[in-house]
BAVOZA-103876 format. One line per 3 residues: for each residue x, y, z of C-alpha. Coordinates in pm, 1 decimal. Layout:
<atoms>
X Y Z; ...
</atoms>
This chain:
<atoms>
0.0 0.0 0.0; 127.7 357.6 -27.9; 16.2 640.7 173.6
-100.9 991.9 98.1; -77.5 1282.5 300.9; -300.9 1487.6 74.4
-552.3 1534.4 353.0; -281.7 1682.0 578.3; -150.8 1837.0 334.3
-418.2 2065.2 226.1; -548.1 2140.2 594.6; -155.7 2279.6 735.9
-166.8 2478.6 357.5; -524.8 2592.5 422.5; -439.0 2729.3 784.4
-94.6 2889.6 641.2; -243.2 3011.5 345.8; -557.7 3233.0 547.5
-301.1 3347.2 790.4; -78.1 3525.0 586.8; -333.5 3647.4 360.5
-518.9 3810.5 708.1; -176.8 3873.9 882.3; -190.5 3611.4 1122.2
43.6 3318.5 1320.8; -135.1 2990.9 1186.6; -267.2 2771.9 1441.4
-76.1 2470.0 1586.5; -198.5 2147.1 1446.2; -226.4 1795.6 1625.1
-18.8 1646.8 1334.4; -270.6 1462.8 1226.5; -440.9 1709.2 939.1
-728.3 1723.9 1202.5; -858.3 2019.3 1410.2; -592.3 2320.5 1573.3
-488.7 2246.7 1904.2; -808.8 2300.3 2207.0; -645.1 2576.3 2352.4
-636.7 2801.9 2090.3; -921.7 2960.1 1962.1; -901.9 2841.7 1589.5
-941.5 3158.9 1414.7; -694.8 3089.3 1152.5; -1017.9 2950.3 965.7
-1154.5 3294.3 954.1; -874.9 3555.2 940.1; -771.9 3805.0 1227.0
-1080.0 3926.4 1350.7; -1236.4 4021.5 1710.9; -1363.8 3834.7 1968.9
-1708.7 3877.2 2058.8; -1811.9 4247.5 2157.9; -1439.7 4373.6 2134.0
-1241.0 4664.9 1966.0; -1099.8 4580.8 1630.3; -688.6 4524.3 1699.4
-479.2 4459.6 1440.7; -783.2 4371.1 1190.3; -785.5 4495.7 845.0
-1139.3 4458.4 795.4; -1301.7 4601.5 1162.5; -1534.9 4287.9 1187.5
-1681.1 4260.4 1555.4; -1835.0 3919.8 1671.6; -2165.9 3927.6 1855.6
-2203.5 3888.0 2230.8; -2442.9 3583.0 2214.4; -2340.8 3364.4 1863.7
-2671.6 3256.6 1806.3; -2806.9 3282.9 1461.8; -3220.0 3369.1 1303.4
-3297.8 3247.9 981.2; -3572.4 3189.0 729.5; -3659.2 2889.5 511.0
-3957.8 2817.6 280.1; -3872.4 2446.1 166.2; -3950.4 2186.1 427.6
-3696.6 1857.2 449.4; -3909.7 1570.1 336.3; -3690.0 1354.5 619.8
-3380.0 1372.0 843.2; -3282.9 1009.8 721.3; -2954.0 1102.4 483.0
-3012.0 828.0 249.9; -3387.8 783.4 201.6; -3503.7 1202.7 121.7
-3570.6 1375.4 -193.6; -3295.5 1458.8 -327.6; -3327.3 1874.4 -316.6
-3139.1 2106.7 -170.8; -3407.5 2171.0 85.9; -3377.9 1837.3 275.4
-2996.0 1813.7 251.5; -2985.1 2189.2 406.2; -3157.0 2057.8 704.9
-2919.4 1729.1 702.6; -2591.6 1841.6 610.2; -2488.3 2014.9 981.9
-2633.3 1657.6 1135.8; -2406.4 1468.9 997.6; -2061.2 1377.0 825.3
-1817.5 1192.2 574.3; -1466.7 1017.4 545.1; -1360.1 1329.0 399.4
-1493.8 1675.9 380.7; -1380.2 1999.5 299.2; -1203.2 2347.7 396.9
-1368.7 2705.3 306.2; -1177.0 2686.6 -28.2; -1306.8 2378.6 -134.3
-1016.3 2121.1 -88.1; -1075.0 1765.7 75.3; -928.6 1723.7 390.7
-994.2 1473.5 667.3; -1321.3 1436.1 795.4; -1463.6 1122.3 1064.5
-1189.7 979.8 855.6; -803.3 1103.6 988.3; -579.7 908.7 712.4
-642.7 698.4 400.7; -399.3 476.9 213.3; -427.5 363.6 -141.8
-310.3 102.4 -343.1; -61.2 157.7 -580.7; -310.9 -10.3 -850.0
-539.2 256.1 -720.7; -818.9 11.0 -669.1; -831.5 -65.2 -337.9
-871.7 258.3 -46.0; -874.4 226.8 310.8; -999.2 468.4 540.7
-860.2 465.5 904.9; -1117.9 643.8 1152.7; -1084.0 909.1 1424.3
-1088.4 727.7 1737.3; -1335.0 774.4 1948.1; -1553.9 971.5 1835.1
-1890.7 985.6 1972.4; -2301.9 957.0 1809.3; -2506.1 1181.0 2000.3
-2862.4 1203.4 2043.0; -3101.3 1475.0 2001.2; -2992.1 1615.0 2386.9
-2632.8 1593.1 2330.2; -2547.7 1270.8 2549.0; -2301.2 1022.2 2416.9
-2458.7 694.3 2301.1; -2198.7 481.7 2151.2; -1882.6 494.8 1926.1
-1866.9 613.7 1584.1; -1722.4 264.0 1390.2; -1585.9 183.2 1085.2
-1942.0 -96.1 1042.6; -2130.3 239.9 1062.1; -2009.1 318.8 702.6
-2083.4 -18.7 606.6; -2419.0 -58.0 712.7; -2464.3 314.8 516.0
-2314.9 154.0 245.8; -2603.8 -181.5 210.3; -2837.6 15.4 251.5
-2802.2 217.4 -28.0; -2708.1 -68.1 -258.7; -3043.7 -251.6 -120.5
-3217.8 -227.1 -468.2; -3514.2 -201.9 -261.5; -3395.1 105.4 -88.4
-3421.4 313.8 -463.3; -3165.3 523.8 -311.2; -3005.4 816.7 -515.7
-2693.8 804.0 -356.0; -2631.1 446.1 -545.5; -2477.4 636.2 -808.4
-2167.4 685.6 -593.6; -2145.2 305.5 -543.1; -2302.3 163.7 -939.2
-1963.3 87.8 -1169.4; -1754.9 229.7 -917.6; -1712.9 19.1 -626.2
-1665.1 -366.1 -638.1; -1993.5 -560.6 -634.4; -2207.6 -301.8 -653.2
-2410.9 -295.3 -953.5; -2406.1 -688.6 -927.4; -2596.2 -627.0 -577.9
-2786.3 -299.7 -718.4; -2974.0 -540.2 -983.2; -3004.6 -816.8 -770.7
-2763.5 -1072.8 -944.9; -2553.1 -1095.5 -577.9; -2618.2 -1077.6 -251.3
-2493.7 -833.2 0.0; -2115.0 -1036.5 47.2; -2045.7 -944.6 -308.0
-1990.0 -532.3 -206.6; -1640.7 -468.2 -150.9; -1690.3 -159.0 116.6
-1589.4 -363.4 430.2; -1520.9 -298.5 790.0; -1162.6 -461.8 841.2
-1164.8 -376.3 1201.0; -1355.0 -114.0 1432.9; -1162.7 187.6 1286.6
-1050.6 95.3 956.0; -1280.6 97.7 632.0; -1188.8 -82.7 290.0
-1371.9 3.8 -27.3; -1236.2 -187.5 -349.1; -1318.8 -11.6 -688.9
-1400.2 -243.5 -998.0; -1233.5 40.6 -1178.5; -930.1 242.6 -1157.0
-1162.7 639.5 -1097.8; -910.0 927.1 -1129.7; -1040.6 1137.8 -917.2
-1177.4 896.9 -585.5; -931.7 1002.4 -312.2; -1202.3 1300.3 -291.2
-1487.6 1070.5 -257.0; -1516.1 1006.4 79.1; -1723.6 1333.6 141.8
-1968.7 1101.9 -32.9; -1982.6 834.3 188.1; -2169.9 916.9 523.9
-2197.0 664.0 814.1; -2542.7 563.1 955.9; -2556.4 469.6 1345.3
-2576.8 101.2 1342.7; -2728.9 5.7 1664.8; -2989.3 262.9 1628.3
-3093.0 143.8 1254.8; -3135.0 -169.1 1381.0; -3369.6 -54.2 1664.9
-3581.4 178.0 1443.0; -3569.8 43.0 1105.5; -3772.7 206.1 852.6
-3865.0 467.2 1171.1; -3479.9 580.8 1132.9; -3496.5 977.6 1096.2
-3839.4 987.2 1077.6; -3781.2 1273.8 1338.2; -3476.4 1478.9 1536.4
-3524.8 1192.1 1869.4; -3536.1 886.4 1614.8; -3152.5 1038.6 1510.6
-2778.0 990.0 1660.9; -2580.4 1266.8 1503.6; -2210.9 1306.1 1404.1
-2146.9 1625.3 1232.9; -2123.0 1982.7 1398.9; -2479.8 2028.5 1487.1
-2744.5 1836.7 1673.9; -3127.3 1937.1 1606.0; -3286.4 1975.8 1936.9
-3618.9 2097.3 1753.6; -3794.1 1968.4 1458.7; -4123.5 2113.1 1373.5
-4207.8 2068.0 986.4; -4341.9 2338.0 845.4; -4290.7 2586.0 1183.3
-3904.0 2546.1 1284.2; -3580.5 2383.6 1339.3; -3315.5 2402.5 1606.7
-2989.4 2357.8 1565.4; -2707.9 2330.8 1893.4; -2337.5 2273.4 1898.3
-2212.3 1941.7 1908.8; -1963.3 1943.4 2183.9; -1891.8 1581.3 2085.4
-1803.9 1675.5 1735.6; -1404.8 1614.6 1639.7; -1377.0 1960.4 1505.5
-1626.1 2167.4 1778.0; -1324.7 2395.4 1806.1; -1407.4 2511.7 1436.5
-1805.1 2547.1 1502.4; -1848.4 2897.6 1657.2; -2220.8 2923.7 1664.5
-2417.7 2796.3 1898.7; -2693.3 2786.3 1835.0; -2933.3 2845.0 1486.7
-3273.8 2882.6 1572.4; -3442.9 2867.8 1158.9; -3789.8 2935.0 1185.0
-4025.4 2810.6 854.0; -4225.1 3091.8 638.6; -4366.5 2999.1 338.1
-4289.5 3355.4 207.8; -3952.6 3374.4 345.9; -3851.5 3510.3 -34.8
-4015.2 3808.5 -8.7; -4046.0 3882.9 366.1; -3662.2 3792.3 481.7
-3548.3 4187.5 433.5; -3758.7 4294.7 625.4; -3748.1 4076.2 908.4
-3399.6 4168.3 895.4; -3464.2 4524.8 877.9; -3648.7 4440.4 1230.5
-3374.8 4254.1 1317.7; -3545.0 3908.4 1357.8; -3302.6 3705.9 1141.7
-2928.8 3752.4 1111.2; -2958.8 3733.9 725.5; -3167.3 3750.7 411.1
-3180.4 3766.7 50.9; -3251.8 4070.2 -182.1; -3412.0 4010.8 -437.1
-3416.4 4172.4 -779.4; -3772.4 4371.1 -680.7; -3609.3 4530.0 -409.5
-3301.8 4576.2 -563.7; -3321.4 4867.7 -704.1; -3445.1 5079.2 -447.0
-3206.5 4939.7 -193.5; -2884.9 5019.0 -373.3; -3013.8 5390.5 -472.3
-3087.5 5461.9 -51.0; -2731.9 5522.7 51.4; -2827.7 5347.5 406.1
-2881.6 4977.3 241.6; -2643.5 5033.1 -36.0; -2369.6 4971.9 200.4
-2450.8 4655.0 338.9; -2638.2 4501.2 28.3; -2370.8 4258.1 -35.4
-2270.9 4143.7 -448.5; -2284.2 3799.2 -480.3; -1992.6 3576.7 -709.5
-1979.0 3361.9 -936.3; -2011.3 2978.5 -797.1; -1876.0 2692.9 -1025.4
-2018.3 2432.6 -729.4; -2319.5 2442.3 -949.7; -2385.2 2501.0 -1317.8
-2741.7 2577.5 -1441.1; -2893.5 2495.5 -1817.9; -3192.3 2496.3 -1995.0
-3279.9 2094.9 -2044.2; -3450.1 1942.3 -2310.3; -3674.8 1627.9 -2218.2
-3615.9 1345.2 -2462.8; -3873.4 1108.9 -2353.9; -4200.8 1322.0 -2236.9
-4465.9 1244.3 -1991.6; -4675.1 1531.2 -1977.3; -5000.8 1603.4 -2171.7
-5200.2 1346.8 -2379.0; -5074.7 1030.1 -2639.5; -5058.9 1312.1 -2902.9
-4873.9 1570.6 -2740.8; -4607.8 1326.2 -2589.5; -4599.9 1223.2 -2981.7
-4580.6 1576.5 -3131.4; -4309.7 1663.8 -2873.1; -4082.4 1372.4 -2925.7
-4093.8 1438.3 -3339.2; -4036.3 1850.0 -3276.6; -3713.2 1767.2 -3002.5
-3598.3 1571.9 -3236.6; -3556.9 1795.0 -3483.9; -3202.5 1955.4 -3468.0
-3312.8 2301.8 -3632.3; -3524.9 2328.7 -3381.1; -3330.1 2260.4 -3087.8
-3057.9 2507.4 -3216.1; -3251.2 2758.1 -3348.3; -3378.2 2770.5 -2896.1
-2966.0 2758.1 -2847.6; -2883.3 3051.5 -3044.0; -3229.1 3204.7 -2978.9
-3192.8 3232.7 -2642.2; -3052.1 3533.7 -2462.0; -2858.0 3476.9 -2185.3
-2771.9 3812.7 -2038.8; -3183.9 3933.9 -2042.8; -3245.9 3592.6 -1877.1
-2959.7 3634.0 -1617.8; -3078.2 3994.8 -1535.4; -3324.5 3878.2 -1349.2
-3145.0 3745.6 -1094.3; -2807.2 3946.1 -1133.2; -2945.3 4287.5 -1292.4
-2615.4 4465.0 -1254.7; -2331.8 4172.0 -1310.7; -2530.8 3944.8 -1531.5
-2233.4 3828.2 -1770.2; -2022.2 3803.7 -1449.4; -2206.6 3483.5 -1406.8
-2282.5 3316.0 -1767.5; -2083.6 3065.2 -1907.0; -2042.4 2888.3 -2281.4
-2044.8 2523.6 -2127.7; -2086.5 2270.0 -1864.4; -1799.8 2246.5 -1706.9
-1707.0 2575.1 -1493.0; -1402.1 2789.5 -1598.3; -1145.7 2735.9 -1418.3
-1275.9 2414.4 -1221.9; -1024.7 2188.5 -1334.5; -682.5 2202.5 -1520.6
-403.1 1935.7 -1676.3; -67.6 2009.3 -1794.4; -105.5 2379.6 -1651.1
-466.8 2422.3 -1927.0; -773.7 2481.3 -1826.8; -981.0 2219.6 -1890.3
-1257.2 2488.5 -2104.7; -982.0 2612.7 -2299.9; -923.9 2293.4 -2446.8
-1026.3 2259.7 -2844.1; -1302.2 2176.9 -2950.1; -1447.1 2348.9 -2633.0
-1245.9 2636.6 -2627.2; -1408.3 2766.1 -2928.1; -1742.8 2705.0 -2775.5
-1616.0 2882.7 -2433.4; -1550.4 3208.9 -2608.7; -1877.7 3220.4 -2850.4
-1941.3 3610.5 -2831.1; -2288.5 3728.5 -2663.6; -2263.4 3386.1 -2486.2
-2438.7 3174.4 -2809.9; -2703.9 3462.1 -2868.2; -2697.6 3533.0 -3239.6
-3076.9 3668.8 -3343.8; -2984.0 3614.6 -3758.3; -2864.6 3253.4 -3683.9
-3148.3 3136.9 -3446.3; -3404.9 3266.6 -3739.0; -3215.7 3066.2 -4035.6
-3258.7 2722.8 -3803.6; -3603.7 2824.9 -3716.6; -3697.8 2887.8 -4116.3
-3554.4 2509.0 -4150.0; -3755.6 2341.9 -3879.1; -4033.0 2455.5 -4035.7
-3967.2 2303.8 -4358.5; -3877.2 2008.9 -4225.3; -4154.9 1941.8 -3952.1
-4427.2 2086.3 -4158.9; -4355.4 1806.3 -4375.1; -4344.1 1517.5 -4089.8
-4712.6 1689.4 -4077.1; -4633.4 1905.3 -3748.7; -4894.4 2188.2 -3680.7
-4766.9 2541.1 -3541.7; -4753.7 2710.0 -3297.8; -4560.1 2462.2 -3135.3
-4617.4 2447.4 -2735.5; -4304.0 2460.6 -2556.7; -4410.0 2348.5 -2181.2
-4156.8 2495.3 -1923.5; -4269.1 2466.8 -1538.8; -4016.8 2574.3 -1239.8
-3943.4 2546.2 -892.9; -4082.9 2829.6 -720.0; -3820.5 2765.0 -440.4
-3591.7 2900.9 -632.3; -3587.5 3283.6 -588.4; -3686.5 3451.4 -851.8
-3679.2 3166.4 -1154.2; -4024.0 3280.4 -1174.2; -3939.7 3657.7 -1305.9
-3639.4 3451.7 -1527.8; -3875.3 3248.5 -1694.5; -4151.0 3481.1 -1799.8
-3853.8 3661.6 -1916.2; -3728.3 3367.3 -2136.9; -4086.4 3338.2 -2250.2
-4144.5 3710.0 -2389.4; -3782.8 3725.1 -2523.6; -3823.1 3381.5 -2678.4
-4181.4 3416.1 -2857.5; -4092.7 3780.5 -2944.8; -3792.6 3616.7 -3149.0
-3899.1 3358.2 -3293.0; -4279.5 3470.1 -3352.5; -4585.8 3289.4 -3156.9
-4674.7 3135.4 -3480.3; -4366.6 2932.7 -3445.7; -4391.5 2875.6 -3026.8
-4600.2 2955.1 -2702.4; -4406.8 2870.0 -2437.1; -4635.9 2730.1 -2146.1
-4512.8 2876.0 -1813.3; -4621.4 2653.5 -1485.7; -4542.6 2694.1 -1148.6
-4407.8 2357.3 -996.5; -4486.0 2230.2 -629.8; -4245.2 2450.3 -390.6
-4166.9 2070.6 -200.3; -4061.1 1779.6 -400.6; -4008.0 1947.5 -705.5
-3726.6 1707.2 -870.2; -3950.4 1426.8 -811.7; -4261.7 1545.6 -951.5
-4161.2 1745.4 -1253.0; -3763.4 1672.8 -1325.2; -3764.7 1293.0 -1245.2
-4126.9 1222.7 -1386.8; -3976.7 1355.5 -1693.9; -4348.2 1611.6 -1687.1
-4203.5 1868.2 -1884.1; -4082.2 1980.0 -2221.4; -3776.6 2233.1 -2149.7
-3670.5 2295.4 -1822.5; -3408.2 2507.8 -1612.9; -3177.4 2290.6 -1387.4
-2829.1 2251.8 -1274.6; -2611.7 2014.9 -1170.8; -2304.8 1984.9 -912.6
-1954.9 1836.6 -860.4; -1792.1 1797.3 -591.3; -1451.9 1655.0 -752.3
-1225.9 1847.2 -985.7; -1259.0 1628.4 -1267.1; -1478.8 1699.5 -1597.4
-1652.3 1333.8 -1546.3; -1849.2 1469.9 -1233.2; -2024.7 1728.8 -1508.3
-2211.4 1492.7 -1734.6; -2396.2 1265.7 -1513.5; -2724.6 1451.7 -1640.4
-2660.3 1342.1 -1948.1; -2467.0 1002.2 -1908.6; -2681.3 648.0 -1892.9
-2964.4 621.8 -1631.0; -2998.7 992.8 -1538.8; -3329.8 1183.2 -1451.8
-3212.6 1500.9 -1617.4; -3333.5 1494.5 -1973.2; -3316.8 1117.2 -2033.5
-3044.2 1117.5 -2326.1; -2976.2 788.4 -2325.6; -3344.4 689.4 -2366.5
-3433.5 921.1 -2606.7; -3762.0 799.8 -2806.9; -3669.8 1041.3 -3140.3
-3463.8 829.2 -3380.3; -3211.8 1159.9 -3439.8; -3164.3 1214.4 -3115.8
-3085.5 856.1 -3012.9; -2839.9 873.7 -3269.8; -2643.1 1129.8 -3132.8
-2687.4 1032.3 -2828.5; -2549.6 680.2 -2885.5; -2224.4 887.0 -3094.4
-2203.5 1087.6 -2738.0; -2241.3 795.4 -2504.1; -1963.6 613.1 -2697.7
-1745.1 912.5 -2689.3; -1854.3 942.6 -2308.8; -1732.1 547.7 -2279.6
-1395.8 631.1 -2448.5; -1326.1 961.7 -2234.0; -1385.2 729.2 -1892.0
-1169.6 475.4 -1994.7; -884.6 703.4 -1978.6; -799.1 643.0 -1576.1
-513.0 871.0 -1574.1; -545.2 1232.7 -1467.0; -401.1 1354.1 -1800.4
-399.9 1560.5 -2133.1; -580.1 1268.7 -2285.6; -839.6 1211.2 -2074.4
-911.2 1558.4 -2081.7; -890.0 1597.8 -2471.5; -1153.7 1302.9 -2457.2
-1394.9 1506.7 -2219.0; -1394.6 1825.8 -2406.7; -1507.2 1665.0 -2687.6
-1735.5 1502.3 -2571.8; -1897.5 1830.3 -2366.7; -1826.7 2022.0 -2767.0
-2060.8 1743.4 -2940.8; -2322.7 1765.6 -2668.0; -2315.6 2140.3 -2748.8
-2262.5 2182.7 -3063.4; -2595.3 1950.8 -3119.6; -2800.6 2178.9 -2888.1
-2865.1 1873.3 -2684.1; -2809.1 2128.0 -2410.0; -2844.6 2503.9 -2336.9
-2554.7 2595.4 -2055.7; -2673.3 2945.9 -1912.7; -2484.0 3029.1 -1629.3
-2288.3 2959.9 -1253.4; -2437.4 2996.4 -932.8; -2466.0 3230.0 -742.6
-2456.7 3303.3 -363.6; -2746.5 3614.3 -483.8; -2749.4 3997.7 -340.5
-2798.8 3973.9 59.8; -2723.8 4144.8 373.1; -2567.8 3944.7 665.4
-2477.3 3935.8 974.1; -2216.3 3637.1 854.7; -1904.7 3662.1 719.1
-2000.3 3480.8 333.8; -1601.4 3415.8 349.8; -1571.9 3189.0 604.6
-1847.5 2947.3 513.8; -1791.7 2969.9 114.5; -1741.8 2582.9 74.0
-2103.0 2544.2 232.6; -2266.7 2548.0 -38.9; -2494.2 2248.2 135.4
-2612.7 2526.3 390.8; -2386.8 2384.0 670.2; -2331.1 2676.5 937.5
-1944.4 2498.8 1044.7; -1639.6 2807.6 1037.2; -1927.4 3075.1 1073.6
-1900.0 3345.0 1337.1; -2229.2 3591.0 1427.2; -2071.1 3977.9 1356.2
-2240.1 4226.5 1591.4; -2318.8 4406.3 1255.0; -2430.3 4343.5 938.2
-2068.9 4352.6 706.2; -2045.0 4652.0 449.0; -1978.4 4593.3 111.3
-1617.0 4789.6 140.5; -1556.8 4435.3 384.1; -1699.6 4250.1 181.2
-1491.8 4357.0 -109.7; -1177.5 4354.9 88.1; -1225.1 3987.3 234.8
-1346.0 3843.2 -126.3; -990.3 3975.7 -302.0; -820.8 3813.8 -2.3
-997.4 3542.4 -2.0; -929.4 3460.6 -393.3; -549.3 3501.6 -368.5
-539.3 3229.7 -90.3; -777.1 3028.8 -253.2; -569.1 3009.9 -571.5
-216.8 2947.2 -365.3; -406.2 2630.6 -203.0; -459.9 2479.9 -568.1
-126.6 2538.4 -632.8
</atoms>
């Protein structure tokens, strides 16, 4: 076996790094890549600033922490369960999960893996076989904070069955199908449980063989999260039905769980790195029009933080009082959003599934949408004064992932696609492809107008301005002889289930995530068995022919194992035919929105799963001259911990 210090490596550059770019001593370590030593008060994580109620020393940004570090927020999406492996899916339910709980690995405020319940791993040099060796005793905790047994490595196993129970359905297989030993053969049913190589070789040591060498798995193990075995076995199906019917692991414990009226949240003194969770306590109380009524609850100062959205925008940053502390919000390659098409319908009658399968499969039609389509009006809607700060040509983020010293965008063929002026907008060329879609489906005996059918999530804040938007732009384009796009507002809980999953609509804004620096983790919503647009099912003969050319092309890029030039030459590609074919619209990162805060945005930035871990409660909402400050910071030691 060899051994990799990557772990500790990153966490010792990660303290370094945010001290010198903040002017501080780093932190002693433990030596293990772990937390800073107890007696200090971890700051490095967040830069030189005061203790609670103090006078700014020494601080380049004047931030003052609040007396009592207890935090008020908002939500409007209800978790459909606390269980980690049996919810939904959205971002709602794993908001209220993710500070309950955590992985092998996780990661700093820039994003890198470092050690999580997991302190070491060791890897083969065939890099098929990874073992895990766990903290030591580290404690499950239940709803009141008392100790109730040891965190062991059979905790990630039993995690592990149960999501490869086939009758378990449970999303998180996909980490697990092709990649780990035994675990499609189990997933199908063609082997029993003893055929899935994730294994407990002792109480602290976890071994998970791969049936394939995956380039980029020693940053998997955020993935794999453990589940309390002695309680599962008690509860069974009842397993976090509720906060009591729970043993937690990660920073937070939920004291409170009201659906639909509030949630608790309270330090976990138990947790390995409590040193690194400042706040207390987050009291996040449930209003179904937290959207619109969060600034001014914070304006009353009944919640520590709130969005602003674009209907308020305006006013706020002319009244020289809010300007200030309306904070911009960046660019955020965690997620990518595009405008999907569905390939095999189920909305509407036999006829219009029919119609909608022959008109998708027309390729004049789906590019003269792609060129049609104007990003920076759509984007305005939710960025009105930085719109193109946040569009993007492809898939894959900029500046996500690089070989050989390239960025893996600027790579040809995608390169040329990355730099398509007025982000693929082109009026003259969307109207040539529409004039030849009608020619051509007119004479498969399609009648026009043809209805485009595009429901969204009203969770997300305002999607529902963005898409009338996309509408009026669209049909003002292209003419309403030619489309009427059918606006619809999706349920605000369960959404991916009902509408994205079901496959009930026709064109549809979504996104998708990575958490691994690799262009692979960017096509799974358009690789084999995915709920995004159904590709690889496609009922149009055209489209299943490119999608079998793209699948193959997909099959060729994976079985490059090495992180190199090659592989990467494979994946662009591959993400160029996909585009080039308008079998995809990409639109745009995401976006942490306008808000004002009482948080430093900084110190949580790889949270993007709404954990509250590294946060501290400022007496004051932060400025944007703070803001600005921190963010440039910030950057330059983000970039120096890639290095």
């Amino acid at each position: 076996m060899k051994k990799r210090n990557r772990w500790m490596a990153f966490m010792l550059a990660g303290l370094m790094l945010l001290a010198v770019a903040c002017g501080t001593k780093p932190d002693s370590t433990d030596g293990t890549g772990g937390s800073p030593n107890p007696s200090n008060d971890s700051d490095a994580n967040a830069g030189a600033q005061s203790p609670a109620g103090s006078t700014p020393q020494d601080n380049p940004y004047g931030l003052v922490y609040a007396e009592e570090q207890t935090l008020n927020t908002v939500y409007n999406v209800e978790a459909s369960t606390l269980h980690p492996y049996t919810g939904d899916g959205s971002a709602g339910t794993w908001v209220a999960i993710s500070n309950l709980t955590e992985g092998l690995q996780t990661v700093d405020q820039y994003g890198n893996f470092i050690p999580g319940l997991a302190e070491s791993i060791e890897i083969s040099e065939d890099e098929l076989v990874y073992t895990y060796h766990l903290r030591k005793g580290l404690q499950w905790v239940d709803w009141e904070g008392n100790e109730m047994c040891e965190l062991t490595a059979q905790d990630f196993v039993t995690a592990a069955q149960f999501i490869c129970d086939p009758a378990n359905a449970a999303s998180a297989a996909s980490y697990y199908d092709g990649i780990i030993s035994g675990a499609t053969a189990v997933l199908s049913g063609e082997a029993d449980m003893s055929a899935l190589e994730f294994k407990a070789l002792d109480e602290y040591t976890v071994e998970i063989t791969l049936e394939r060498q995956v380039p980029y798995f020693d940053g998997y193990g955020g993935h794999f999260l453990p589940m309390c075995t002695s309680l599962y076995e008690e509860l069974g199906a009842s397993y976090g039905m509720d906060n009591e019917s729970l043993y937690y692991i990660g920073p937070y414990r939920l004291t409170s769980f009201d659906p639909q009226s509030q949630r608790v949240y309270e330090k976990n003194y138990s947790y390995w790195d409590a040193d690194n969770v400042h706040i207390e306590k987050v009291i996040a109380t449930y209003n179904a029009e937290a959207a619109t009524l969060a600034p001014e609850l914070f304006s009353r100062g009944e919640i520590d933080q709130a969005k602003i959205g674009t209907d308020i925008l305006s006013e706020r940053m002319a009244n020289p009082d809010t300007k200030n502390i309306t904070i911009p919000g960046q660019p955020d390659g965690t997620y990518m959003y595009y405008y999907l098409f569905n390939y095999v319908p189920n909305f509407g009658d036999d006829a219009a599934k029919a119609k909608w399968i022959t008109v998708v499969d027309n390729e004049n039609f789906r590019q003269s949408l792609y060129w049609g389509l104007d990003r920076v009006k759509a984007k305005m809607a939710q960025e009105p004064y930085n719109p193109e700060l946040f569009l993007s040509n492809t898939i894959t983020p900029v500046s996500w992932c690089s070989v050989d010293g390239v960025d893996f965008t600027e790579i040809e063929p995608l390169a040329t696609i990355t730099h398509r002026e007025n982000w693929g907008f082109d009026a003259g060329k969307a109207l040539e492809y529409r004039d030849k879609a009608v020619e051509e489906l007119t004479a498969q005996g399609i009648s026009f107008p043809i209805e485009i059918y595009l429901p969204y999530d009203p969770s997300t804040q305002n999607l529902d301005m963005e898409t009338q938007v996309v509408k009026q732009q669209l049909e003002e384009l292209l003419g309403t002889d030619y489309i009427t796009i059918t606006i619809e507002t999706g349920p605000s809980t369960g959404f991916l289930d009902a509408v994205r999953r079901a496959g009930n609509y026709g064109m549809l804004k979504s996104r998708n995530g990575a958490a691994e620096y690799d262009p692979e983790k960017w096509v799974i919503a358009f690789d084999r068995n995915n709920t995004w647009c159904f590709l690889d099912k496609a009922a149009g003969p055209n489209v299943k022919a490119l999608a079998d050319e793209y699948l193959s092309m997909l099959d060729a890029a994976k079985a490059i194992t090495t992180n190199s030039m090659e592989r990467y030459q494979a994946f662009a590609e591959a993400e160029a035919f996909l585009i080039d074919h308008a079998l995809v619209i990409p639109v745009c990162a995401d976006s942490t929105g306008y808000m004002v805060t009482k948080l430093n945005p900084l110190e949580g930035m790889h949270n993007t799963d709404g954990s509250f871990k590294y946060y501290h409660l400022l007496a004051e909402p932060l400025t944007v001259e703070q803001y600005n400050q921190i963010y440039a910071d910030w950057l330059a030691a983000r970039e120096e911990s890639r290095k």
